[in-house]
C-alpha positions as semicolon CSV with decimal commas, in nm:
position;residue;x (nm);y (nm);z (nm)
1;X;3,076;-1,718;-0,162
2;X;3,019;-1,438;0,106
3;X;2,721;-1,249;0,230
4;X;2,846;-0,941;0,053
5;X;2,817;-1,051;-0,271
6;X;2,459;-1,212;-0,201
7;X;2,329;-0,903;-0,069
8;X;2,422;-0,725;-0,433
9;X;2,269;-0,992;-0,562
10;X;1,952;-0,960;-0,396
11;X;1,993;-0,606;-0,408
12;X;2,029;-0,618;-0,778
13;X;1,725;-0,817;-0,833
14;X;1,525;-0,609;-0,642
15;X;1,632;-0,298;-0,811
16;X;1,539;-0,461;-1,159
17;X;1,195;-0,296;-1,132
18;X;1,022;-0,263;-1,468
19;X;0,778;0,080;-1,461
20;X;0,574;-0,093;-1,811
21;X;0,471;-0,325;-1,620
22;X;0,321;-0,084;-1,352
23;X;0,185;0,125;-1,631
24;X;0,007;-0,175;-1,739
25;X;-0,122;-0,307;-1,420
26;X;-0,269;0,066;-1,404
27;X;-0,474;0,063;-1,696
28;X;-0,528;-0,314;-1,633
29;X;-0,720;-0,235;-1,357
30;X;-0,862;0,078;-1,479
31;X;-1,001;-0,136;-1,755
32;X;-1,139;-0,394;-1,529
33;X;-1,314;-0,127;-1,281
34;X;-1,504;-0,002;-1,614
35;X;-1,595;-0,357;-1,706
36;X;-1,774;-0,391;-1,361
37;X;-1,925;-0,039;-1,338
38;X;-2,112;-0,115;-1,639
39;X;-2,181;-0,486;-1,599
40;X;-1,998;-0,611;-1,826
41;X;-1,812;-0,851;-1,593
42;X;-1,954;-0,959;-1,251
43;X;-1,672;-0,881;-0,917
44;X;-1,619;-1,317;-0,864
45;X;-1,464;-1,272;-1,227
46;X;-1,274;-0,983;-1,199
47;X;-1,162;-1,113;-0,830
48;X;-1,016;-1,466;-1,036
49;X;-0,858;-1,244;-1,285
50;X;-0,683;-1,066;-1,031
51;X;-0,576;-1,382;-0,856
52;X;-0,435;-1,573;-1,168
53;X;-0,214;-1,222;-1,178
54;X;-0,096;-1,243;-0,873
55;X;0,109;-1,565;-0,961
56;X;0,378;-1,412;-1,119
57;X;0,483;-1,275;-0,734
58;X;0,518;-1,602;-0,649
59;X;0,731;-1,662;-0,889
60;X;0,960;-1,348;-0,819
61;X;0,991;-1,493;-0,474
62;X;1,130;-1,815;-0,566
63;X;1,395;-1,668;-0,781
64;X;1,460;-1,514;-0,511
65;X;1,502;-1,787;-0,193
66;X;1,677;-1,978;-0,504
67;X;1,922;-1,675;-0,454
68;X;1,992;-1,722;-0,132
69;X;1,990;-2,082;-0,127
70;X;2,292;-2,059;-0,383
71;X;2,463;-1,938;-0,125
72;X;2,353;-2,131;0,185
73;X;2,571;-2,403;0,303
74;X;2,416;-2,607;0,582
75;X;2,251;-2,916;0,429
76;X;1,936;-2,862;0,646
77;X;1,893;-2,498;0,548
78;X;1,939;-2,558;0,208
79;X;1,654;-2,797;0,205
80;X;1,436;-2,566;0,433
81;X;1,462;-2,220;0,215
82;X;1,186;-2,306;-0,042
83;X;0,932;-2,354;0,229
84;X;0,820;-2,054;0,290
85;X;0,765;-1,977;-0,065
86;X;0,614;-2,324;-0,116
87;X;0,364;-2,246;0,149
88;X;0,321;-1,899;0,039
89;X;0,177;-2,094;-0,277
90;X;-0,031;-2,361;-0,048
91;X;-0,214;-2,102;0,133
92;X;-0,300;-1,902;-0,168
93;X;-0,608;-2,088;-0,262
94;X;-0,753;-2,047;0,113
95;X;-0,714;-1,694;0,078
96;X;-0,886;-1,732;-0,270
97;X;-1,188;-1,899;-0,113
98;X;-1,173;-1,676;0,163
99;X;-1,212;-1,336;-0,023
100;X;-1,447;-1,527;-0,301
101;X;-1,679;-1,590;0,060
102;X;-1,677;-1,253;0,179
103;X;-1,773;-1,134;-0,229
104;X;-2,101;-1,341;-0,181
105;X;-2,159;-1,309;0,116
106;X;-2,121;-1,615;0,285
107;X;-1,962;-1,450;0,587
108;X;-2,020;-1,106;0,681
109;X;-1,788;-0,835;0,692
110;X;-1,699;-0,871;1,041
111;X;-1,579;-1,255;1,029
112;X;-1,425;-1,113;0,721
113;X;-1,197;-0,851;0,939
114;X;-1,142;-1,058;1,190
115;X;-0,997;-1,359;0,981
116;X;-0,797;-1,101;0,811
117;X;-0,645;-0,949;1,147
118;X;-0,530;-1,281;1,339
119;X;-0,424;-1,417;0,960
120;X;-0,204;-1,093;0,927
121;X;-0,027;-1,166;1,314
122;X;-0,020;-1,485;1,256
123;X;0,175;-1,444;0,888
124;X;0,406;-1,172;1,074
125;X;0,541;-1,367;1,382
126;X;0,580;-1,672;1,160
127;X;0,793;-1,433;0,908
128;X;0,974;-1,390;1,209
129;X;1,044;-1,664;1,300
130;X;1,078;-1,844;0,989
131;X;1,412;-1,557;0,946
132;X;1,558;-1,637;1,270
133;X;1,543;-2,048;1,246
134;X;1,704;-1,960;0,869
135;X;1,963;-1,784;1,056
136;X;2,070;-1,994;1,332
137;X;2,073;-2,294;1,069
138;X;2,342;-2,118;0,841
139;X;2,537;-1,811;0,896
140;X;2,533;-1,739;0,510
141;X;2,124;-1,690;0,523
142;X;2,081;-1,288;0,448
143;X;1,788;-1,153;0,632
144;X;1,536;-0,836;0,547
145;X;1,649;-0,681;0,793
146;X;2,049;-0,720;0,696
147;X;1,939;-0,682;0,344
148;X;1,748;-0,340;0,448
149;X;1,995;-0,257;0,639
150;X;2,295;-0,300;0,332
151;X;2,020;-0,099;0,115
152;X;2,025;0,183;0,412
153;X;2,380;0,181;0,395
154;X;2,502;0,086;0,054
155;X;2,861;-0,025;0,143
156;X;2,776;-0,398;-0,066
């Protein structure tokens, strides 16, 4: 098992983007933004809607590190590739109580912005580092940037 045939893997996976579902999220959220304009449902409950919706992502994500870690070899790495989806998952409620603060205003805006800027660098140079540990650890570990790169190019 080579990198090549990961990266069509991954590539493949990627690629299998369903447009119902996009249709759906679009009147899904249409829907909702008529519920709240007329008070039918208050913002908290159309913010814990959204949230429970946003699990499914997590779940595309692990199918895909379970991808890669098909094809991993190093025991260590192999062990290691769930993490970052695993604490993907950990953080989510923090972000959760986070937004749900900012909704009732038990921070202001500012605070708000300001969590949300050092959270984004933070959650970037992690990422990047996270992808280069992965890569030293096992030479089999396909990167965004190699799998960007192979999309780019298209010679998988």
């Amino acid at each position: 098992m080579n990198k090549r045939s990961q990266m069509r893997e991954l590539m493949a996976f990627d690629s299998a983007k369903k447009t119902s579902v996009v249709l759906l999220s679009f009147v899904g959220v249409m829907t909702l933004f008529f519920l709240v304009e007329y008070d039918w449902l208050s913002t908290v409950t159309v913010f814990f809607i959204g949230a429970v919706a946003g699990l499914p992502d997590f779940y595309k994500a692990w199918r895909r590190e379970t991808i890669k870690k098909k094809y991993l070899v190093s025991r260590e790495a192999r062990r290691l590739i769930h993490f970052y989806s695993l604490s993907g998952l950990l953080m989510y409620p923090l972000v959760l109580l986070w937004v749900y603060a900012a909704l009732t205003k038990l921070m202001s805006l500012q605070t708000f912005f300001l969590i949300g800027v050092v959270s984004f660098l933070f959650a970037v140079s992690i990422g990047k580092w996270y992808e280069r540990y992965m890569a030293s650890l096992d030479d089999n570990y396909v990167s965004e940037a190699e799998l960007n790169e192979e999309r780019k190019w298209g010679s998988a």
